[in-house]
C-alpha positions in Angstrom: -161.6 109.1 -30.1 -159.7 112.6 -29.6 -156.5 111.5 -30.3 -154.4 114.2 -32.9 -152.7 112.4 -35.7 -149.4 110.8 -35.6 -148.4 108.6 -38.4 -150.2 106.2 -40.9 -148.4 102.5 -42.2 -149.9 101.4 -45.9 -149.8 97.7 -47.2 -150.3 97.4 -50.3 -151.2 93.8 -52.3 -150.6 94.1 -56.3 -150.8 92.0 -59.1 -147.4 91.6 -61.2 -148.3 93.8 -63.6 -149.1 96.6 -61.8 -147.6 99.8 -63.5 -145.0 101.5 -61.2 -146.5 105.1 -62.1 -150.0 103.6 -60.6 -147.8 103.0 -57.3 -145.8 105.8 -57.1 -149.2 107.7 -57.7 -151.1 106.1 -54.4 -147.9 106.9 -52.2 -147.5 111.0 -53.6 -151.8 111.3 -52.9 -150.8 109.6 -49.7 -148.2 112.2 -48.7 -149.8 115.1 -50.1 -152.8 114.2 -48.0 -150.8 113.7 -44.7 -149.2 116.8 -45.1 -152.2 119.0 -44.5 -152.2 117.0 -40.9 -149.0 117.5 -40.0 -148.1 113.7 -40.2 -146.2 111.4 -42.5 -146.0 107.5 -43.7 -143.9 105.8 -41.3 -144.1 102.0 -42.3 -145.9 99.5 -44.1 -145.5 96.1 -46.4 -146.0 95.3 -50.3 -147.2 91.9 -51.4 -147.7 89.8 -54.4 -151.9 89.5 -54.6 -154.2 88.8 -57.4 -156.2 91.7 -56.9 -155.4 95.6 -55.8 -155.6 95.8 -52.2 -154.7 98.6 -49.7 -154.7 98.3 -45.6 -154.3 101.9 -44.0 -153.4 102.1 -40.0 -153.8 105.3 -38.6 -151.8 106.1 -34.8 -152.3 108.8 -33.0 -151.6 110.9 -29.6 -154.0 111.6 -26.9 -153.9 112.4 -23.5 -155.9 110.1 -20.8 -158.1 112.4 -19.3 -159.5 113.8 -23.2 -160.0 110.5 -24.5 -163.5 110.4 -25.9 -166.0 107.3 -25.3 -169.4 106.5 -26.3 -170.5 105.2 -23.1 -170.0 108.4 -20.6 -173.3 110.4 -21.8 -175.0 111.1 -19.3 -178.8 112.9 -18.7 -178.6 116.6 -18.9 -176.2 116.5 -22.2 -177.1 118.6 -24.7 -176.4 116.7 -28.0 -174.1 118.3 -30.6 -172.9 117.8 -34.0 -170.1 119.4 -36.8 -171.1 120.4 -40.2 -173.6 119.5 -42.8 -174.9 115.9 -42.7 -175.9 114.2 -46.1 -173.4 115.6 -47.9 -171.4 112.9 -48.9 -174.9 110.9 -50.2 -175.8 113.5 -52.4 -172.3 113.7 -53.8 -172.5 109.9 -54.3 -176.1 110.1 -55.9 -174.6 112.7 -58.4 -171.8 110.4 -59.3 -173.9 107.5 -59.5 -176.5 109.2 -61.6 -175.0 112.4 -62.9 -178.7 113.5 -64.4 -179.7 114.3 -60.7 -177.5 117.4 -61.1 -178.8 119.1 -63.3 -180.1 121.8 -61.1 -176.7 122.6 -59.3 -173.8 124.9 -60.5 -170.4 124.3 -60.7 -169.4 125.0 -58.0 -172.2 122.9 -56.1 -171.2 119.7 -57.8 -167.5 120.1 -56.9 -168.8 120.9 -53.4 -170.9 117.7 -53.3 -168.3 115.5 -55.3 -165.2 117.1 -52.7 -167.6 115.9 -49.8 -168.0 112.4 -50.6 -164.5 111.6 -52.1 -162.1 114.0 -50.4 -163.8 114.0 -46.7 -161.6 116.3 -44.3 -161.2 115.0 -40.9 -162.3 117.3 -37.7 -159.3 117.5 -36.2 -159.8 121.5 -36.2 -161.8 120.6 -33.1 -158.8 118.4 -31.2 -158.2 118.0 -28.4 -161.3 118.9 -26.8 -160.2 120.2 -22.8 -163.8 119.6 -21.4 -164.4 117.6 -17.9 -165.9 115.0 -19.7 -167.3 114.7 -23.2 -169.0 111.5 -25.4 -169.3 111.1 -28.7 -167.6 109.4 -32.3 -167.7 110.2 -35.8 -170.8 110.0 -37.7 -168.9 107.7 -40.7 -172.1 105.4 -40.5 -174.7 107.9 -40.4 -175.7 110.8 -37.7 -179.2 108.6 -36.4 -176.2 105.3 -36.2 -174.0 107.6 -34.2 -176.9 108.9 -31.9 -178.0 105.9 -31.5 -174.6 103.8 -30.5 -173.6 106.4 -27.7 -177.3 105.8 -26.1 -177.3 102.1 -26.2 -173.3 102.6 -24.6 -174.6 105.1 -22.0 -177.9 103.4 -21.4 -179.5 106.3 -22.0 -182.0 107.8 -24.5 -181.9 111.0 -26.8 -184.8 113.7 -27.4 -184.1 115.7 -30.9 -185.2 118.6 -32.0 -185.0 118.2 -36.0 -185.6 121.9 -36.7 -182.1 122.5 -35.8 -180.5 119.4 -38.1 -179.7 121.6 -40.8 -180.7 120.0 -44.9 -178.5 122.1 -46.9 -180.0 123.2 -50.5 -177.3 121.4 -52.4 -179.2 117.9 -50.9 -182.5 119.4 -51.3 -181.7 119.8 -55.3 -180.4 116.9 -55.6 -183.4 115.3 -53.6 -185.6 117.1 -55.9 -186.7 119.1 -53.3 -188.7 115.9 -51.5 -188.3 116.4 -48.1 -188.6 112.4 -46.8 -185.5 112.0 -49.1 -183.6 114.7 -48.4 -184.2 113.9 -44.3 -183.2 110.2 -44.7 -179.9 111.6 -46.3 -178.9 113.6 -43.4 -180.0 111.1 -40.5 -179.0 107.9 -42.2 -176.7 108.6 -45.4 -173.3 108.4 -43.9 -169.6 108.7 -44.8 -169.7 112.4 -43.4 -167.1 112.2 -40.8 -168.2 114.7 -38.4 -168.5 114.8 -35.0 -171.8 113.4 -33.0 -170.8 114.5 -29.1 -172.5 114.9 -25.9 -171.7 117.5 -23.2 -172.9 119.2 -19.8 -174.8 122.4 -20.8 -172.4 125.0 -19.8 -169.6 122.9 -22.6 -171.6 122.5 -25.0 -172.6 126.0 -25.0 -169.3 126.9 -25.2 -168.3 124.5 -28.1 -171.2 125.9 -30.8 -169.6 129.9 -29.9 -166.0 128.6 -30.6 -166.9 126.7 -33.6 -169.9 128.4 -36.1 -170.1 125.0 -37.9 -171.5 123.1 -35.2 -175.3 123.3 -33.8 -177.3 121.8 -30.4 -179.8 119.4 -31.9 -180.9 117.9 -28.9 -180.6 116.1 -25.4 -179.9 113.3 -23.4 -182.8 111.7 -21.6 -183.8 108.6 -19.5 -183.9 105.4 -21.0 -187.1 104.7 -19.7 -189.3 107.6 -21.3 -191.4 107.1 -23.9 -191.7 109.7 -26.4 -191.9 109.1 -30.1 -188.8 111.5 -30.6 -186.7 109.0 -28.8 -183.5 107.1 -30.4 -185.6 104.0 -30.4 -187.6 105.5 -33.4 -184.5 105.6 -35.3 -184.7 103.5 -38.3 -180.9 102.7 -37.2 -181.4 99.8 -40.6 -181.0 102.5 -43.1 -177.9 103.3 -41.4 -174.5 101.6 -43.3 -173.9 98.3 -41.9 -171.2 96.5 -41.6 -171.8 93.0 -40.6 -175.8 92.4 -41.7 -177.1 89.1 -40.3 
């Protein structure tokens, strides 16, 4: 992770009677969307196939020494994350079950709807120029993400959930119960923000350059045993993608 964008190839697979307009559609959304990044479609292939299919690779430039793994956390890290988590699970909620809305404006449901179909990319925060930073996205859920870069580092996590931010659009839409609105945030996913782990002195100075990102805990030893630990992560609400 920490690479800036550099191009994107699209195959598609289509059925013989796919309408031309329907194409030309999925390539303009493509270019308008690449655009805003500053990149372009450079490639791709088009196949006969029964069903509508489309493969997206993404490429992208980054320097050696601000690549970012999940393994180099290290005890001491203070534990920080971009944006509002649960987001994109209300806004599916709301589209699953439009009723559960009924408490939000207009402008709350496009908010909710934008963040779960129209997710924007952190890049704002590449490249990172720290001496060493760990993290990923939190695509799968923030308690997933958490939890991966401890089992990489071989380290454990202490949280401080007063500082995990539930915003009020997710509490309405939650109905205001708390268990719910909590299990959105840790474990509800498609979010795409950033989960990263830095020395003190960084990670200080990465929540006063950017106002949308908050300490929400530390790195630990493995070995302690405290019930705000990673293990107590219910990491089997998180999305999966290959259940046994």
């Amino acid at each position: 992770m920490g690479a800036t964008p550099w191009g994107v190839t699209l195959a598609l697979g289509l059925p013989p009677e796919t309408e031309i307009d329907w194409i030309l559609g999925v390539y303009q959304g493509f270019t308008d969307c690449l655009k805003a990044y500053g990149t372009e479609l450079v490639g791709g292939d088009t196949v006969r196939s029964p069903v509508k299919t489309l493969a997206v690779t993404a490429f992208g430039r980054v320097k050696s020494a601000q690549l970012i793994y999940r393994h180099t956390a290290q005890v001491g890290d203070l534990i920080v994350i971009t944006g509002n988590h649960g987001l994109s699970k209300a806004g599916l909620e709301i589209l699953l079950n439009p009723n559960l809305a009924k408490n939000l404006s207009i402008e709350a449901i496009a908010k909710l709807h934008n963040a779960h179909q129209r997710p924007k990319p952190r890049l704002d925060l590449m490249p990172l120029e720290y001496s060493r930073v760990s993290g990923m996205d939190s695509s799968d859920g923030l308690a997933d993400a958490i939890a991966q870069i401890c089992d990489a580092s071989n380290v454990s996590a202490k949280l401080d959930y007063e500082k995990i931010v539930i915003a009020d659009e997710i509490k309405l839409v939650a109905n205001e119960m708390e268990r719910k609105a909590i299990d959105w945030v840790m474990y509800g996913g498609e979010d795409f923000e950033l989960v990263m782990c830095l020395a003190p002195e960084d990670a200080q100075s990465l929540i006063k350059r950017f106002s949308e990102s908050v300490i929400i805990g530390e790195i630990i030893p493995k070995d302690l045993n405290s019930q705000e630990l990673t293990q107590n992560l219910n990491i089997s609400k998180s999305f999966q993608h290959f259940s046994l």
